[in-house]
N, C-alpha and C positions, 0 to 999 in steps of 0.2 A: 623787143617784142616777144611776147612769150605767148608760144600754142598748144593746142592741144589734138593729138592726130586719132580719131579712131579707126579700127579695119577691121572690115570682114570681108569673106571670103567669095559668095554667091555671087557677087558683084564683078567679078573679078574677072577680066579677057578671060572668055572661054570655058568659062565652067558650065556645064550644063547638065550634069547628073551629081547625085548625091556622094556616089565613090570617090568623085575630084574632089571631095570638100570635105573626108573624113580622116581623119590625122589615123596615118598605119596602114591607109587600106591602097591597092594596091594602084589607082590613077593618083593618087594623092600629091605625089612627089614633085611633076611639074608644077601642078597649081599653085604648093605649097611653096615655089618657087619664083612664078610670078608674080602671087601675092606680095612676096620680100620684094620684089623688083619695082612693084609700084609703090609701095608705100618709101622705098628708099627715093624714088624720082619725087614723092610729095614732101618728104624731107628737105632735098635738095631743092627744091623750088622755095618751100617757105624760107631756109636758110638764104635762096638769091633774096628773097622781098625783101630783107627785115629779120625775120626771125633768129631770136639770139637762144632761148633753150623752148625745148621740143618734149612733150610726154607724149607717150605713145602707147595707148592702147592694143593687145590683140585683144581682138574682142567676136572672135570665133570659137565656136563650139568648146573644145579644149581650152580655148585662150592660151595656147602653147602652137601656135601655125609657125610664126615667123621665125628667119632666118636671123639672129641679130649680133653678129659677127662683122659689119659691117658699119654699124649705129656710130653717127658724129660723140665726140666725145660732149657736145652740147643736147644731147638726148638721152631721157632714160624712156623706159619701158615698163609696163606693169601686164606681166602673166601670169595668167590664172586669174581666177574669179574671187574679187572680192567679197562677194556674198553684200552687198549693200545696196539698195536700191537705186543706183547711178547706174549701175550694170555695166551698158557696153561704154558709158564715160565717165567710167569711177576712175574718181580724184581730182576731174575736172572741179575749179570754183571757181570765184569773182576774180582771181590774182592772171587770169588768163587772154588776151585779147582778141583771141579768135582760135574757132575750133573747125577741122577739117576732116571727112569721113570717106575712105579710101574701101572702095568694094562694094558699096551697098546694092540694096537689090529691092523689088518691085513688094509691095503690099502685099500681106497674108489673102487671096482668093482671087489676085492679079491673075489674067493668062499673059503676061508682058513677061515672064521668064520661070523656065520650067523650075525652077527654086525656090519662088516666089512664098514668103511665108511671114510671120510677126512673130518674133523671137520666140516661138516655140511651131511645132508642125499639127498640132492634136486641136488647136481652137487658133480663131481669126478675132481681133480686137477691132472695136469699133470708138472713136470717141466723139461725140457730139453727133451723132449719124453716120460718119464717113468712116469707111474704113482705113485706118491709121496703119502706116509703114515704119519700120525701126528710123528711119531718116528724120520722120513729123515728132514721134516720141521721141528720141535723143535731140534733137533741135530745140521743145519744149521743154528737155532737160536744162540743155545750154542757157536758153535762156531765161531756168532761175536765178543765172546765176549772172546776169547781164552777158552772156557770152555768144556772139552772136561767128555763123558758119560760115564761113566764105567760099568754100569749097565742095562740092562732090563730087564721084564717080559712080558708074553703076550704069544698068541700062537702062534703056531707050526710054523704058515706059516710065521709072522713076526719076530721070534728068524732068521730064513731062507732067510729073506730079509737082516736083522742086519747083520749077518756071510757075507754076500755075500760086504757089506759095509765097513767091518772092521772086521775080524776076532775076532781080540785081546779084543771086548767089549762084558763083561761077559752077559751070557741069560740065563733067565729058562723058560721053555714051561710050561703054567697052562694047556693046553687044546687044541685039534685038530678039527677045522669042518669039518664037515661033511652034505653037503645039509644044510638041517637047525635043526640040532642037533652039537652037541659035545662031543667028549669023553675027560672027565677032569682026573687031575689026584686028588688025594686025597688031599683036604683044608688045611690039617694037613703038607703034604708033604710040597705045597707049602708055610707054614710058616717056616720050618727050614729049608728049601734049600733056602730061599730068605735069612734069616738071614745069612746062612755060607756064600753063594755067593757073597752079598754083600762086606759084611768082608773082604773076598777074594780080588775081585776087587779095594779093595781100595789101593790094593800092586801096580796094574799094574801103571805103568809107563805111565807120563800124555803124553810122545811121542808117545805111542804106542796105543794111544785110542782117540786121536784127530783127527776126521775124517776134510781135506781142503773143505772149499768151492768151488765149482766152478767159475772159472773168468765171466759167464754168464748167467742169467737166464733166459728160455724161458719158461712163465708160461700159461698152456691153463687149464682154467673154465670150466668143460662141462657139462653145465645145461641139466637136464629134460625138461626142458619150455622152449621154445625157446623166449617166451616174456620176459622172464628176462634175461635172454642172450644179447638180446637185447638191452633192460634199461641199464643193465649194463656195456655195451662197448662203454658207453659214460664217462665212467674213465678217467681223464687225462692219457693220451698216449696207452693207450687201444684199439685195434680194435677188431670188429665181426667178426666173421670165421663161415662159414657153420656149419651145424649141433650143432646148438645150443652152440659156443665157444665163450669165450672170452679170448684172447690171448694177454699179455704184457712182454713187453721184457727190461732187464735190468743189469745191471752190480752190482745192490748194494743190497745185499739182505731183507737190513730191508724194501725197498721200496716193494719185493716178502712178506714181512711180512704185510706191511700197507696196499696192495689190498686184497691181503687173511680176514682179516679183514673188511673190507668193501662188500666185493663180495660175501663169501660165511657165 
């Protein structure tokens, strides 16, 4: 069985400000330590299910977080940023049979964790009406590629968006926000509940955890600055909308992939 793991960081036991989550700066160190800790328990879980090789995205900021000193010799890793519109699951394809997302965190305008943002902090994405989380777009990546997620982590509020998307794809909740605090659960918990969990989900049934894409993407931008807003809805096939939007609309989602990329 072959998977594919991504990680980020905001999701992650205990992060609740921006200085844990910036590679150099000076709370960094533990989280940037945790994070290793989880993603190695989600390893080791898909490795109990089934799992025979393992890619592994970091797929934070830097995409230079983790510790990988430790990696099965049946995993590789890809750091740094490919610059390709897969993003946070570049090099994920069809050769893959389930993909797993270790860290994630609450929708860009969530109050569910003081972190809370859609892969960029300056504009909130919307697609079809709803405001979209890195979880809903990387899961509609996966599943260009028939590759359906068996797994999250992350908080309370996004375990809660997941449930509502597909039942059947396993969660553990590291932490609840609150304004701008959070009540986490124990670092410790979250390493053997990620490891059994994972394990676990590796049983479920690839019909039963592959979320459909939609036949149509209505995708709105919605900048802080309305002067980039602006700039930017000069995108092939792109229009301006009021209040700071840049809105495109499409049927093919890698093309929802290639402006997200370019725009935010």
């Amino acid at each position: 069985m072959k998977v594919y793991i991504s990680a980020d960081i905001e999701g992650i036991t205990g992060t609740t400000t921006w200085s844990e989550t910036e590679l150099n700066a000076p709370d960094y160190q533990f989280f940037q330590q945790q994070m290793t800790r989880e993603v190695e328990a989600a390893i080791e879980g898909a490795i109990a299910g089934g799992a025979t090789e393992i890619l592994l995205k970091d797929a934070h900021d830097s995409a230079r977080n983790l510790d990988i000193s430790n990696l099965p010799i049946n995993c590789k890793v890809i750091r740094g940023w490919t610059y390709d519109p897969m993003c946070m699951v570049a090099g994920l394809d069809q050769s893959f049979d389930r993909a797993i997302f270790i860290g994630y965190h609450s929708k860009g305008g969530s109050e569910r964790n003081p972190l809370s943002h859609t892969l960029c902090t300056y504009a909130d994405v919307k697609i079809n009406g709803e405001y979209a989380s890195e979880f809903l777009i990387n899961t509609y990546a996966a599943a260009l590629h028939g590759v359906p997620v068996s797994f999250v982590s992350g908080d309370v509020g996004l375990t809660e968006e997941i449930h509502a998307v597909n039942e059947n794809i396993v969660t553990f909740a590291t932490k609840e926000g609150i304004g701008n605090a959070t009540i986490s659960v124990s670092p410790k918990l979250t390493i053997m509940e990620t490891k059994r969990l994972v394990a676990s989900s590796m049983k479920v049934p690839r019909q039963h955890i592959q979320v459909p894409l939609p036949e149509r993407f209505m995708v709105e931008i919605i900048y802080r600055d309305h002067t980039r807003a602006y700039r930017n809805s000069f995108y092939p096939n792109a229009t301006f909308k009021p209040h700071n939007t840049v809105e495109f609309v499409t049927d093919d989602f890698y093309e929802v992939l290639r402006i997200l990329q370019f725009l935010t």
